[in-house]
C-alpha positions as CSV (number, residue, x, y, z in Angstrom):
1,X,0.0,0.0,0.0
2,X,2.5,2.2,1.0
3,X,4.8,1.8,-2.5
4,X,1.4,2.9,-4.1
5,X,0.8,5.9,-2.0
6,X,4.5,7.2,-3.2
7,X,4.0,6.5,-6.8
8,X,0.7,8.8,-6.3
9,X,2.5,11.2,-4.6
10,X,5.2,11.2,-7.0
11,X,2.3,11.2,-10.3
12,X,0.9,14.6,-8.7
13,X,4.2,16.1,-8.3
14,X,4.8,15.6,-11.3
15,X,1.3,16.5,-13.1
16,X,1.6,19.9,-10.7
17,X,4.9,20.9,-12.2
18,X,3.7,20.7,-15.4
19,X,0.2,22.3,-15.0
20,X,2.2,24.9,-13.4
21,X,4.4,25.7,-16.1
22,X,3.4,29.3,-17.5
23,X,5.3,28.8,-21.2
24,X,4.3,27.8,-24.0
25,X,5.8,26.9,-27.5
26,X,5.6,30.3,-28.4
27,X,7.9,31.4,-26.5
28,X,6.3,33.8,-24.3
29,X,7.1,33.2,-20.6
30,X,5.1,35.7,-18.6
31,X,1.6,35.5,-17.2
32,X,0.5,38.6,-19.8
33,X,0.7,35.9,-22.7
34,X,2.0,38.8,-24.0
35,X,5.3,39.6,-26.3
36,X,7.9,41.9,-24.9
37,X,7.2,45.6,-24.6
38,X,9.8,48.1,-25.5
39,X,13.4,47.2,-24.7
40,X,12.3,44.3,-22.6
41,X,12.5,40.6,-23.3
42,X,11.3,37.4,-21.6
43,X,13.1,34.5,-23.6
44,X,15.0,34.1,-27.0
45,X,11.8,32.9,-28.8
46,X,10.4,36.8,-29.1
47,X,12.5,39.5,-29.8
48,X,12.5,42.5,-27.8
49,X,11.0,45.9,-29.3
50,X,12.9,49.2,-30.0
51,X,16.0,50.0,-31.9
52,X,18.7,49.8,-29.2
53,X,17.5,47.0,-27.4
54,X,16.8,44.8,-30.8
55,X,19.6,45.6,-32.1
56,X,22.0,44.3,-29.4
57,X,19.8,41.1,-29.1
58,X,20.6,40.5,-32.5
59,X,24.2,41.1,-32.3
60,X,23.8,37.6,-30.1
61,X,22.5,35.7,-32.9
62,X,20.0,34.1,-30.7
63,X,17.5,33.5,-33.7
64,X,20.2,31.2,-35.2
65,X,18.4,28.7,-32.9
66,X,15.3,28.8,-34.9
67,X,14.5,27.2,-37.9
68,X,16.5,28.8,-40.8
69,X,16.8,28.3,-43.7
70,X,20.2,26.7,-44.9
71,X,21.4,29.5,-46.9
72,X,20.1,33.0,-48.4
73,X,17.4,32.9,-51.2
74,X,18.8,34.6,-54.1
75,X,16.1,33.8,-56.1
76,X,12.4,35.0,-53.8
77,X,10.9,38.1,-55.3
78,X,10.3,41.1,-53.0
79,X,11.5,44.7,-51.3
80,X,14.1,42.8,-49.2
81,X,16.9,41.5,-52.1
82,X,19.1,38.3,-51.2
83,X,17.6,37.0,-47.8
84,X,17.6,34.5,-45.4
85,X,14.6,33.8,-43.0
86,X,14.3,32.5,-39.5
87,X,11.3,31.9,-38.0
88,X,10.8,31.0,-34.1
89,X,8.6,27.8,-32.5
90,X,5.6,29.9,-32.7
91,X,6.2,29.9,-36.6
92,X,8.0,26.7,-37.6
93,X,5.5,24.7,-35.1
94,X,2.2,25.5,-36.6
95,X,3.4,25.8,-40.8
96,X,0.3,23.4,-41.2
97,X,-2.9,25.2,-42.1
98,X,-4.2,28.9,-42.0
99,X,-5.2,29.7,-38.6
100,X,-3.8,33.4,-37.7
101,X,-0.2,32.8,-36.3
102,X,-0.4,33.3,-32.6
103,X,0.9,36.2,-30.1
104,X,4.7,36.1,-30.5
105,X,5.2,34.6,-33.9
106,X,8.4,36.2,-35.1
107,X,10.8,36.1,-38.1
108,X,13.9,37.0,-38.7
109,X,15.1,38.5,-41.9
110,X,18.8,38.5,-42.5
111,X,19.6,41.2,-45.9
112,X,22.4,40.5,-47.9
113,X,24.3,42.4,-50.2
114,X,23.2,41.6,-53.8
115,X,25.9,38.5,-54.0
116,X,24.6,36.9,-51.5
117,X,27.9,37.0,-49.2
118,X,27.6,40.0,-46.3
119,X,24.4,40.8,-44.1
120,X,23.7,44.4,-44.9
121,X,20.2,44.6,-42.5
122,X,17.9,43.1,-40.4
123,X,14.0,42.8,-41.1
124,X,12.2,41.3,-38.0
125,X,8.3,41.3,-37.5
126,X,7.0,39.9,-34.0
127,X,3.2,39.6,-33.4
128,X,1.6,41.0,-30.7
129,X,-2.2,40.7,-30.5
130,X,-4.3,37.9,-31.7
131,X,-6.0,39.9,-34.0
132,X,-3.4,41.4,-36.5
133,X,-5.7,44.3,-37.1
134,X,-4.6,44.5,-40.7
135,X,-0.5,44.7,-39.6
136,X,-1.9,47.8,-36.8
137,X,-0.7,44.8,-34.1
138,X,2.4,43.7,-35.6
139,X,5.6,44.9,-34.6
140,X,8.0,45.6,-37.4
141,X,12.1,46.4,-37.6
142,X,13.9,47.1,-40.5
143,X,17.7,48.5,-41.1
144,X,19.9,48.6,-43.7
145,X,23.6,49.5,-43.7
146,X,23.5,51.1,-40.5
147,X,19.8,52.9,-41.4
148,X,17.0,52.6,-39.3
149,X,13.8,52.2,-42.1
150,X,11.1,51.1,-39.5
151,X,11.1,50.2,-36.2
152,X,7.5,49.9,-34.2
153,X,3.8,48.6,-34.3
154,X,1.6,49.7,-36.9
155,X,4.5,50.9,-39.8
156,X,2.6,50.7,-42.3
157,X,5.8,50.4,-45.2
158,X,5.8,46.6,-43.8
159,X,1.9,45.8,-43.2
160,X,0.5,47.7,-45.9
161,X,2.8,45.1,-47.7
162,X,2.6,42.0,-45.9
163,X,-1.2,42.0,-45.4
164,X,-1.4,40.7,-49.2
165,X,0.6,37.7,-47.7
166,X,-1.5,34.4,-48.3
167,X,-1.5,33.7,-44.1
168,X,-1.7,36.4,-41.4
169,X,0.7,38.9,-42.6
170,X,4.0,36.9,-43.3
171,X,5.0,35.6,-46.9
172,X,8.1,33.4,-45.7
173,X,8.1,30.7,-43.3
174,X,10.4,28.1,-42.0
175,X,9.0,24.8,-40.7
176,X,10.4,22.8,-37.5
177,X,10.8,19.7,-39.6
């Protein structure tokens, strides 16, 4: 009786832990189920927001972790040239149907100098409310040689753009497998 009673206690343990965990594949970590405000971050799945503090996150090449793709696309049509694409767990987990992505999909967008061979710019887009509100609640970066293009929610030069994407305001997407 008594080995029984430990294996339940155990089993509970156990089934607490998890119940209690507050992450989720997305990669958001807090109890807002929210993405990082301004400067601040809460795990290497979502990006932080602002110039200064996404660019030194980047410098860490944290997004390398994703799923990438294996080498830049010389060959994709678009605004943003030679490029390679990572997208986080929130992305690469869910590639599968149409569903809106959910609160902190992000993507990476390394920009390469038209040969391909140096990273010129970043593009990154992180979503940050269920509804995308036609791009209103995305949060979008882009610089180029040193020049800031965009960098906040609702810039419209990205979601005019992207909301002609065939899913949720992203064209590019790498899957987990």
């Amino acid at each position: 009786m008594r080995k029984y009673a430990r294996m339940w206690l155990i089993i509970t343990i156990g089934v607490a832990l998890v119940a209690c965990d507050n992450s989720d594949d997305n990669g958001i970590t807090d109890d807002t189920n929210q993405p990082p405000s301004d400067g601040e971050q809460l795990s290497d799945e979502v990006p932080p927001q602002g110039e200064q503090a996404i660019d030194e996150w980047l410098a860490t090449e944290a997004y390398l972790d994703w799923a990438c793709e294996l080498e830049p696309n010389t060959t994709r049509e678009g605004v943003h040239g030679v490029n390679l694409v990572c997208s986080n767990n929130a992305v690469a987990n869910n590639t599968e149907g149409d569903d809106p992505w959910p609160i902190g999909a992000a993507a990476v967008k390394e920009l390469y100098d038209s040969d391909g061979l140096d990273i010129i710019g970043y593009a990154v887009s992180i979503k940050t409310e269920m509804d995308s509100a036609g791009g209103s609640n995305w949060y979008w970066y882009e610089k180029i040689d040193g020049n800031l293009i965009v960098d906040g929610l609702d810039e419209r030069l990205c979601a005019d753009c992207h909301e002609m994407a065939s899913r949720d305001l992203m064209y590019v997407t790498v899957s987990a497998n």
